[in-house]
N, C-alpha and C positions, 0 to 999 in steps of 0.2 A: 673303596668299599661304600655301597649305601644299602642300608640295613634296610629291608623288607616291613614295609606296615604292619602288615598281619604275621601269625605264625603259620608256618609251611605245615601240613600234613601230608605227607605223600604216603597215599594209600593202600597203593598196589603193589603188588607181587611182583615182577617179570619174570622173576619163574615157577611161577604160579603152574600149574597145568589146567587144559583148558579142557572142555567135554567134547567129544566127539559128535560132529554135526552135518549136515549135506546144507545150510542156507546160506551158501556165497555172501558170506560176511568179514568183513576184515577181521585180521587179528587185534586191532583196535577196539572195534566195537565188540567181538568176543569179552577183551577184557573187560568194556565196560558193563556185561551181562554176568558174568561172574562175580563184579562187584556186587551189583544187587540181589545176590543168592541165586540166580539162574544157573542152574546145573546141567540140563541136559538140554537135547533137541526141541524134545517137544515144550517143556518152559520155556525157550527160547522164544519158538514159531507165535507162543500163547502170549509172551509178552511183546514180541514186535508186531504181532497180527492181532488185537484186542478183539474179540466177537463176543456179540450179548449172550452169546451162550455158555461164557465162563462165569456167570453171575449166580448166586445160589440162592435156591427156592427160600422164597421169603417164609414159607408154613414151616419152616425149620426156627423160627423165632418163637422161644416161649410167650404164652399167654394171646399170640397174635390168632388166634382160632378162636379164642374167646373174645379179644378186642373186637373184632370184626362182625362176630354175630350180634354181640351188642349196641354196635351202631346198624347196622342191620336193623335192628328191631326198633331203636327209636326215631330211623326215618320211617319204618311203618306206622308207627304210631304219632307220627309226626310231634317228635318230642325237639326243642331246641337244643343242639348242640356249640358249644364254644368252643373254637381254638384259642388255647393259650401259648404264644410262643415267644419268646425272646428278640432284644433290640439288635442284634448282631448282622450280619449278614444271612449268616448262615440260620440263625431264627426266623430272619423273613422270609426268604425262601422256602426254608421247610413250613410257615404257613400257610402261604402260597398254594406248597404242593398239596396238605391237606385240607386246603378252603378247593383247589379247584375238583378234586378226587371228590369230596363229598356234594359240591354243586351237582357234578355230573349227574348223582346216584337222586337228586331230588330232593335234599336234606334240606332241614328249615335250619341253616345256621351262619355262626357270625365269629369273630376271631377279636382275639383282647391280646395287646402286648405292654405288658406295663411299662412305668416312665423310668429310665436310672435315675432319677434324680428325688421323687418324692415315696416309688415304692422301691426301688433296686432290682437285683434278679432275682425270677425267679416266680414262683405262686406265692401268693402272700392271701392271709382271711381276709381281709379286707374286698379283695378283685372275687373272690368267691363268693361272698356275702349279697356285693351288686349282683352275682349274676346267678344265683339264686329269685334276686327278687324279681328280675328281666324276667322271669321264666327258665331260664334252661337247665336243664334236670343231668346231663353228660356233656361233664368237660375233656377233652384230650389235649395234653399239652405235647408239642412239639421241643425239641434241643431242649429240653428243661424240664427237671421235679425229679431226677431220684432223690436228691437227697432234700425232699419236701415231705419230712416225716412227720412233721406238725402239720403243714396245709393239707396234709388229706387224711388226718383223724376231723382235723374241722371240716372237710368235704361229708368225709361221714357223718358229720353230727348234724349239716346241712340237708343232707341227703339229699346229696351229688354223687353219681358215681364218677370215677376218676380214671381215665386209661391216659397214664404213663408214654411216651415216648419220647429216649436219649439219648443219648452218648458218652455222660459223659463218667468222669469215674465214678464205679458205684462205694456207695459207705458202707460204714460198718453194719448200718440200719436199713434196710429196704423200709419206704410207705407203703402203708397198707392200703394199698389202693384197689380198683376192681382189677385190673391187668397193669403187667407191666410190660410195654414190647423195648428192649433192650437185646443188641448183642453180647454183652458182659454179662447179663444173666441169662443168657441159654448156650447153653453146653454140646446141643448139638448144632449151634451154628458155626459156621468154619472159619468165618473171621470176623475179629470185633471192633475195626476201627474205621465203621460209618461215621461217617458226618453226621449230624442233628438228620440236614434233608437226606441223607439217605436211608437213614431209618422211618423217615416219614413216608420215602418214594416206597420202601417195600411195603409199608402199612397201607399205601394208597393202591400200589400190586394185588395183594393179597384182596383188598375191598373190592374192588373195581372186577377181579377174574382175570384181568390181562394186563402183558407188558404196558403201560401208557407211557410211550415213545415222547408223547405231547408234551409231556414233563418235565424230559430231558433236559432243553433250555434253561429250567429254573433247577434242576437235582444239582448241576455244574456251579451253578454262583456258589452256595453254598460250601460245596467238597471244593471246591478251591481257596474261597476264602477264609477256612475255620484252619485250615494248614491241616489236614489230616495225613495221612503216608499214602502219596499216590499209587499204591498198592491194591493189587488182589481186584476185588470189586468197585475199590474206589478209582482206580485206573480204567478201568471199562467204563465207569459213569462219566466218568473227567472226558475221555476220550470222545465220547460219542454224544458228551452233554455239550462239548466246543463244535462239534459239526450241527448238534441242533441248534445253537445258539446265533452262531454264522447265520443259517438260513430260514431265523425264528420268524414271524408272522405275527407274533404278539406285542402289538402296539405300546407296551410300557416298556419292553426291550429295544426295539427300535428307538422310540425315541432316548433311550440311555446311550445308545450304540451312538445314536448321534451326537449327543451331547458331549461324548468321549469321543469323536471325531475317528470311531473305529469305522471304517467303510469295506473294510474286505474281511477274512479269512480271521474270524474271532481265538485267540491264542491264550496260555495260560497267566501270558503274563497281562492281557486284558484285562480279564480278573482281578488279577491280584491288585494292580496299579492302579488299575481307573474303572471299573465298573463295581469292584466291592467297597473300594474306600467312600462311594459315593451313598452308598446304601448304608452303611455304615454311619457314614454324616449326619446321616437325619437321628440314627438313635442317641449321639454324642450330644447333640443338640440340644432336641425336644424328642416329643411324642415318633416314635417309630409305624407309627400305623400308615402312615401318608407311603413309604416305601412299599408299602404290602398293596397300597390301592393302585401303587405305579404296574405293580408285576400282574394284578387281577385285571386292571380296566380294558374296555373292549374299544374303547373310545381313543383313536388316535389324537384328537385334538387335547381330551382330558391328559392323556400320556405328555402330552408336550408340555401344557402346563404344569405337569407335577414333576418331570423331568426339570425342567427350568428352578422351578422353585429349591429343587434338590440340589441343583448346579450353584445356587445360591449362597444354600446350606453347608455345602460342599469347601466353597470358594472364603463362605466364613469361619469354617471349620479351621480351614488351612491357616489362617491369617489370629487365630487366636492360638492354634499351636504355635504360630511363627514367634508371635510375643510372650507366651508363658517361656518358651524355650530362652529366648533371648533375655529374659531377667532368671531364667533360673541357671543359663552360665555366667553372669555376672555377680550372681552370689557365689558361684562355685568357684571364680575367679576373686573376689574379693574376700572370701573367708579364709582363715590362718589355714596356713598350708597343710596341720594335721588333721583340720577337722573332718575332710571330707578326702583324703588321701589315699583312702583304698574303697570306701563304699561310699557314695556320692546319696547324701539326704538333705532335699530339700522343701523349702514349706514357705506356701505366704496364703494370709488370707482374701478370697474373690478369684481363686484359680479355676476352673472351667473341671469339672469333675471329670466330665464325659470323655475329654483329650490327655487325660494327666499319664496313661500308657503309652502315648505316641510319644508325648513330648520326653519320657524315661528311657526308651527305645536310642530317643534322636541323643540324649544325653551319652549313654552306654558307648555307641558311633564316635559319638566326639572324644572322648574320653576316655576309653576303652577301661569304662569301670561297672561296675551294678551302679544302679538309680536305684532312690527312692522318691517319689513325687510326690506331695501330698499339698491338697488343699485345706486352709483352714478356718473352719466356722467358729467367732467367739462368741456367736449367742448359745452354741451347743457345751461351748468346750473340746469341740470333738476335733480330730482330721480327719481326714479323708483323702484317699487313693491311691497309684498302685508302682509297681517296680517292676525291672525290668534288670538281668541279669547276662554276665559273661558265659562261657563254655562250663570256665575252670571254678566256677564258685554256684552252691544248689542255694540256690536262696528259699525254697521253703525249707530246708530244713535248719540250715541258720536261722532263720527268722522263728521255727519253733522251737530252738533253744531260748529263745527270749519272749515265748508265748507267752507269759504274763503281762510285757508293754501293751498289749494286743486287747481292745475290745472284741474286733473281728477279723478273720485272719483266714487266709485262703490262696491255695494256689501250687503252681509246681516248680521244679527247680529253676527254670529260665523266667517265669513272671509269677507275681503273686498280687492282690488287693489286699484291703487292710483298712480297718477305721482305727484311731488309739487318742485318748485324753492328748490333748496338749504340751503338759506339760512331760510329758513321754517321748515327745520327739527326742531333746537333746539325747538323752540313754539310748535311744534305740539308732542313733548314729554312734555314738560312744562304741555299744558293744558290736554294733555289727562290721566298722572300724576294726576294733579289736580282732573279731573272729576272723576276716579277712588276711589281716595284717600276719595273723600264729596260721593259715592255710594255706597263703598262695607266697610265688613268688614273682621274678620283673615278668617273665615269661606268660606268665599268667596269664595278665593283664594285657596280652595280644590278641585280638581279634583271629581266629584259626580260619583258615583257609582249608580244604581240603582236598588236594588235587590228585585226580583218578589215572594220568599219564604223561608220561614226557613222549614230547614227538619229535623229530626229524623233520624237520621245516619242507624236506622235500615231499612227506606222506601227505601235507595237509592239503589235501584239492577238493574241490566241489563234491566229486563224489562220496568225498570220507564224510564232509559234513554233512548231507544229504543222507545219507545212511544214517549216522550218527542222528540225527534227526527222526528215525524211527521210533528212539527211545521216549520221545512227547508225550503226553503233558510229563513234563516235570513240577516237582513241588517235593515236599515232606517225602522222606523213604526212597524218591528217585530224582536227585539233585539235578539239575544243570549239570553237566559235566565239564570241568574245570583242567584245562590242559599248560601243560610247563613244556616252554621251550627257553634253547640258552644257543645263544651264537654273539656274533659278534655286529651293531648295526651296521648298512650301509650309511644310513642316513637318519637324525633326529632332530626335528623340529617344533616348533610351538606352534599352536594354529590356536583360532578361536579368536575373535574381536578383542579380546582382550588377552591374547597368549596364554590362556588357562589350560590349555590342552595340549598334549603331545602326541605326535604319530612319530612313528616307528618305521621302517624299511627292513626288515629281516633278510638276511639273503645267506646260503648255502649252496654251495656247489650248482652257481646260479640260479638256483630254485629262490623266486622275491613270495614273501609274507610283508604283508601290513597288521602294521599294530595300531590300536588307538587307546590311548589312555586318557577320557573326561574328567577333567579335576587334577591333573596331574601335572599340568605345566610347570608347577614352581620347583618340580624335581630336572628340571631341562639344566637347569648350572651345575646340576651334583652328580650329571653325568658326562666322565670321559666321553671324548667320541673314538676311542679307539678301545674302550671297554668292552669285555664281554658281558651281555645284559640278561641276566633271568629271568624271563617275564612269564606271568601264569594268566589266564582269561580264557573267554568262550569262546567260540570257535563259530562264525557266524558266515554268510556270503557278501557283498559287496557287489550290487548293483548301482552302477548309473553311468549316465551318456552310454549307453547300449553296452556298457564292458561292466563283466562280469567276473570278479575274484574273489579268493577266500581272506576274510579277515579276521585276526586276533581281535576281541575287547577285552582291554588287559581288566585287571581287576590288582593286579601289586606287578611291581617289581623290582627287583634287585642289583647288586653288583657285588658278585660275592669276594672277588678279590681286592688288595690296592688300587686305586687308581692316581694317576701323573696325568697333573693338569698344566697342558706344556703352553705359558704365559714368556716364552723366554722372547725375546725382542718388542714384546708391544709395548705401546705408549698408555694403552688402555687396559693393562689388566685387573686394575681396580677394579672397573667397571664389572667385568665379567665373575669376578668374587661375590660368593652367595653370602649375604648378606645377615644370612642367619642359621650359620654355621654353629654345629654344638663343640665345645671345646676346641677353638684355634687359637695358635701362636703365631707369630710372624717373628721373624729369625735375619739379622742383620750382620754383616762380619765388617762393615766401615759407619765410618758415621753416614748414614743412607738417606738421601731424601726421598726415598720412598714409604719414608713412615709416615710422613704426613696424607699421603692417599690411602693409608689404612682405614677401613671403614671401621664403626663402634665396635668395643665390643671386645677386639682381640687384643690379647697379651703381644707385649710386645715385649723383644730382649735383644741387646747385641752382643751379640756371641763372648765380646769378651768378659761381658759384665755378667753374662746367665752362671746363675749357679744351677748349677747339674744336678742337683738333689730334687730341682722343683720339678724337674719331668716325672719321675719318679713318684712323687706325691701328687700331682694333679697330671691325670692320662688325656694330655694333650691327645687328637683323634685328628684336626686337620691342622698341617706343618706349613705356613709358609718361605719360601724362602725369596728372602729380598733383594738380597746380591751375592756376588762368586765368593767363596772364603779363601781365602792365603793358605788354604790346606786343605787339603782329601780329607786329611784326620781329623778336619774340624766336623765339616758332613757326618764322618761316622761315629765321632764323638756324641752328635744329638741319635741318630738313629740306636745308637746304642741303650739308650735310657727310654725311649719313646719304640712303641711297631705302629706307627701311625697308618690309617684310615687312607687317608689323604696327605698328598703331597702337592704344591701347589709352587712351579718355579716361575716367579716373575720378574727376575732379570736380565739386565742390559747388560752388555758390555759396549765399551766406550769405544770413539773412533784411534785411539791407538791399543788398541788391543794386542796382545802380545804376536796373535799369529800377524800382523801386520809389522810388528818392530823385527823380532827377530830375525836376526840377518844368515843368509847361508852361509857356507865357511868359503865359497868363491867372494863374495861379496865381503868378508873377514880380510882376505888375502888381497883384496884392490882396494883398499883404503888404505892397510900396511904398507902395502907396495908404493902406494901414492902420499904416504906421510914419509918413508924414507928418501923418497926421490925428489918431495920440495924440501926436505930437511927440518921445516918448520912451519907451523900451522899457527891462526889465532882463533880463540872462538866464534871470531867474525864472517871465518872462512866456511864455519860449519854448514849456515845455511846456505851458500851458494854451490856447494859438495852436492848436497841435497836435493836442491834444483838441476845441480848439473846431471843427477844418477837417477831423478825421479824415485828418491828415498822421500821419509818422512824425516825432519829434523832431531827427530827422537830417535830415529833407528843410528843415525849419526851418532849422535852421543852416547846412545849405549855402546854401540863397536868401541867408541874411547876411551870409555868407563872400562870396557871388560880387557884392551890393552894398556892400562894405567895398573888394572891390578894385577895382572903379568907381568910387569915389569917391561914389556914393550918400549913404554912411552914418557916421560913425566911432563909435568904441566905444573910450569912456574909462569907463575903473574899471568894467568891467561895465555900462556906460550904453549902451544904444546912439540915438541921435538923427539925424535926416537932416540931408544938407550945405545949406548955401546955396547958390544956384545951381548945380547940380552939370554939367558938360556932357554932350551929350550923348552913349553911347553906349551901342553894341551889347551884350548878353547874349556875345556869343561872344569878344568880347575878352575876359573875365576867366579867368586862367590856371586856376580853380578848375573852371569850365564847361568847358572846352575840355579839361582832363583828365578831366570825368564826361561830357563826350561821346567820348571816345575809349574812354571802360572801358565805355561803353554798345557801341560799335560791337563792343568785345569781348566782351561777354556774346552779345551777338545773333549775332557769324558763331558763336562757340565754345560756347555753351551753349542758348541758346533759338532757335537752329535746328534742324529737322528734320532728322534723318538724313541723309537724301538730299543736303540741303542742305550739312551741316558735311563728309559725305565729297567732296562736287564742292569745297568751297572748298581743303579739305586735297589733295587731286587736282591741283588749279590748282595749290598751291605747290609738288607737287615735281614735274610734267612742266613747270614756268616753269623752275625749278632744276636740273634734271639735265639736262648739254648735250647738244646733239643731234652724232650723229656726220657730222661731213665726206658730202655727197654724194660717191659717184666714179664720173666719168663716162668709158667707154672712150674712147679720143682725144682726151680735152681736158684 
């Protein structure tokens, strides 16, 4: 058995029913339309066919008829307008969108995004007060200010007018602002989960009187990288903002395109991976504005430079998550094993504010626990920053059971931010410890996997995935699709410069799949090669040297049964023993020198000294076994107490091994025959018998041991002579026989059986041995 990283979700139905349809689509990808709420034909055709015509009128947004005449009237009056928008990706972008929408229109204006580190998120009076005194009379902020119920009564007192636009949840307080363009507050729009720049892109719609296509390029960074539900209209943006983005013309994109060493067919996981983390870098940093000049300038040579600089920013970004992460598992690691045993909180002062979510993320990955990260200032007293949580555990609402530790506190089930006194840390590990510990259990604390279909290794051909490929972009609300397949491998081996990696050979009814598992090499020892293997992963194609196949990228895998790791004759199977193995024994029936090649670590016992209660109390999981025992019954003696995991035979048998001694009953009858006929033997004579018959000297001597306790033969001083009348019997009476035929029975099931063979016998002992649970039948 080897237990699966993550937890399995298998999601689907198969006998689900499906809608009735005419678009020659497999029943694969049917199911995977079904998954994501597509119900009939025409949702079908609309989500595998995206057209800008599924997008809805942006004049369906409250207040956006009044926002729009308003800026209207102070480019006629040529009054200053300000973008305020946020350090995020998706901030910059959507300023972007509404810096280049109001250029076009002729507006006298300019764009502010404050710093994380000396204002935070969001409007603050301070950034309003400056640009009151700049001049500008109409702020619009972009991804940011519903919940800026204080900065726009001081907007009003400035007198500023304030047009609102955002996304994100609204409060219990709306600002009283001049407009507010939000999908969450207008009731006749049909859906409400734009990104920041997609609400900006419709505000820029609605200004402008037309689609601006031109946009496209920048609405995509955003709706990909804020993780919104690749749904509905964010799906058609995504879709058609990655075809503008491939073949963009805007010199700050190019040069990011290059920097990210993207040269073809711009993808979502472009995005995600390496064009938004890069944008992103500069507001973790410093000042976020530099990213806004990259996406605006017309200037390719400026583009390069500020690209570079970002690549920079980026490359230091990386390098100081690498080291906050690295000392905050080594506190994790070196603090008592309760302290941080179900929710993971940790704190030093000079931690990097801007990175403290990444590095809670990378924590959670390792660990499969909630993070809490926090940086700490002792001239404030204060901490600072954020978490990052499991499936199975909502951290903002645990964390408002303990709103009191909390200065400031923010966020939803999977992450939240948070500033708290100092000396508040230990308690708010204490109790959220505690709340973990009375909610979840081991299962919990699994990383979940959610897999959409098992397949037939023979269904999986270019074409499935090719279709399957229709379903793009993926992201939020429309996963990756994640596929389970179970056979038995042809072939598994390590690759990678350093064997870090395994690939797979799949094969069914000669149908070959490859697998690739990155990061997964050190599972190559803890799998049989005659196991059946579980594995789940993407479903991608496999080009190179001109040949083209479909390939698995695993993402886990399994072995859901036993498995017999057959070590029997090597010199080496120390060697080949994983090395960090959870719960192994090693199991001896003589004095064995094979204990001394046991690596650290494992229990060791021979057999006659083990007391049998200890399996029992400590659930041994891998069994090894060091040499043959003097009984079947010893074998199912341990099996009895233990269902182990793993079984691991790495024994020898020696060059007289009983199938070599035991003699046939012809070969019985010409040694009788030829001790009566010389009348008399000496021990001396044995080995030249031996030599003469090309026996072993031991098989000699056992035939005279087994007619001595017959009564055959007696053997005074070394003499041996035959009896007079001796009676008659059987070969199998003699106690000598009847033990070389039982150590033969146990060479044969445990050593010179076939694989296949010794795991069905080992199989039989422990489903005979582990009870079967009580039938219960309703009513009886």
């Amino acid at each position: 058995m080897l237990q699966s990283q993550a937890k399995w979700n298998f999601t689907y139905d198969q006998h689900q029913i499906g809608f009735e349809h005419n678009l020659n689509i497999s029943p694969w990808t049917e199911q995977l339309l079904r998954q994501r709420n597509v119900k009939t034909e025409a949702e079908a055709d609309a989500f595998l066919h995206p057209q800008l015509s599924q997008l809805h009128d942006p004049g369906l947004l409250h207040d956006i008829d009044l926002a729009v005449e308003r800026v209207k009237q102070a480019i006629e009056n040529e009054e200053k307008i300000l973008v305020f928008g946020d350090y995020d990706a998706d901030g910059v972008s959507s300023t972007s969108v509404m810096m280049e929408a109001l250029r076009e229109l002729g507006a006298s204006c300019d764009f502010y995004i404050p710093n994380r580190f000396t204002e935070g998120y969001g409007p603050n009076e301070k950034a309003f007060q400056e640009a009151k005194e700049n001049g500008f009379s109409l702020i619009i902020t972009v991804d940011t200010g519903i919940a800026a119920v204080y900065e726009a009564e001081v907007a009003k007192q400035l007198g500023l007018d304030l047009i609102i636009t955002d996304h994100h949840e609204v409060q219990e307080e709306l600002p009283d602002a001049y407009a507010i363009v939000h999908p969450k507050c207008s009731e006749n729009y049909p859906f409400h989960e734009l990104a920041g720049v997609g609400v900006a892109f419709k505000f820029a719609e609605h200004l402008l009187g037309y689609f601006p296509k031109q946009l496209l390029d920048l609405v995509v960074i955003g709706t990909i990288a804020d993780l919104v539900p690749l749904v509905d209209e964010n799906r058609v943006l995504a879709y058609y903002g990655l075809q503008a983005i491939s073949r963009t013309k805007r010199p700050g994109l190019i040069a990011l395109k290059d920097i990210c060493k993207i040269d073809s067919v711009v993808n979502e996981e472009d995005i995600g991976f390496l064009i938004g983390p890069r944008i992103n870098a500069v507001g973790r940093l410093q000042d976020a504005s530099m990213a806004v000049d990259l996406l605006l300038t017309d200037d390719l040579e400026q583009a390069r430079e500020l690209s570079d600089f970002i690549q920079q920013l980026n490359q230091e970004r990386q390098k100081i998550v690498s080291d906050i992460a690295k000392e905050a598992q080594a506190m994790v690691e070196n603090e008592s094993p309760g302290d941080n045993s179900h929710v993971i909180v940790v704190a030093k002062e000079g931690w990097n504010e801007g990175v403290l979510g990444i590095v809670a993320s990378k924590l959670v990955r390792q660990y499969d626990r909630p993070a809490v990260v926090l940086s700490i200032n002792s001239s404030t007293g204060k901490a600072k920053g954020s978490a990052r949580s499991i499936d199975a555990f909502d951290l903002f609402s645990s964390c408002m059971t303990v709103r009191n530790l909390f200065n400031h506190f923010g966020g939803h089930a999977q992450a939240a931010g948070m500033t708290l006194d100092i000396e508040q840390i230990a308690p708010l590990r204490g109790a959220l410890n505690k709340i973990a510990k009375e909610q979840l259990t081991d299962e919990d604390f699994k990383q979940v996997i959610r897999i959409e279909a098992s397949l037939p290794i023979e269904s999986i051909q270019i074409d499935l995935i090719k279709e399957i490929s229709a379903l793009a972009p993926f992201g939020m609300g429309n996963p990756k699709p994640l596929f389970h397949v179970q056979t038995k491998p042809r072939e598994i081996k390590q690759i990678g410069s350093t064997s870090n990696h395994l690939k797979f050979t799949f094969e069914q009814d000669s149908h070959i799949l490859d697998g690739v598992g990155f990061g997964m090499g050190n599972l190559f020892s803890r799998i049989s090669p005659q196991a059946v293997v579980e594995a789940v992963g993407e479903l991608s194609i496999n080009e190179w040297n001109g040949s083209v196949k479909p390939q698995l990228m695993l993402k886990d895998i399994a072995v859901k049964e036993w498995q017999l790791f057959d070590y029997r004759g090597s010199n080496h199977w120390y060697k080949q023993l994983d090395k960090e193995l959870e719960d192994p024994i090693a199991i001896s029936f003589t004095d064995n020198t094979n204990i001394a090649k046991l690596p650290n670590g494992f229990d060791h016992f021979t057999f006659s000294d083990l007391p049998l209660a200890i399996l029992e109390q400590k659930p041994y999981r891998h069994v090894v076994l060091l040499d043959l025992p003097r009984r079947l019954k010893d074998i199912e003696s341990i099996l009895e107490k233990l269902n182990p995991d793993v079984i691991y035979t790495c024994y020898r048998n020696g060059p007289n091994s009983t199938i070599s001694i035991l003699p046939t009953r012809e070969e019985f009858k010409w040694l009788y025959a030829f001790v009566l006929k010389r009348k008399e033997l000496r021990d001396s004579d044995i080995p030249k018998i031996a030599t003469h018959k090309g026996w072993k000297v031991e098989k000699v001597q056992f035939m005279i041991q087994v007619f001595l306790e017959l009564d055959f033969i007696k053997v005074v001083e070394k003499l041996i002579t035959p009896c007079d009348s001796p009676l008659k019997k059987d070969l199998t009476e003699a106690p000598s026989y009847q033990a070389m035929k039982a150590q033969l029975e146990i060479e044969s099931v445990l050593y010179y059986s076939s694989y296949a063979e010794l795991k069905e016998w080992l199989e039989n002992q422990i489903n005979r041995l582990v009870p079967l649970k009580e039938e219960v039948t309703n009513g009886l």
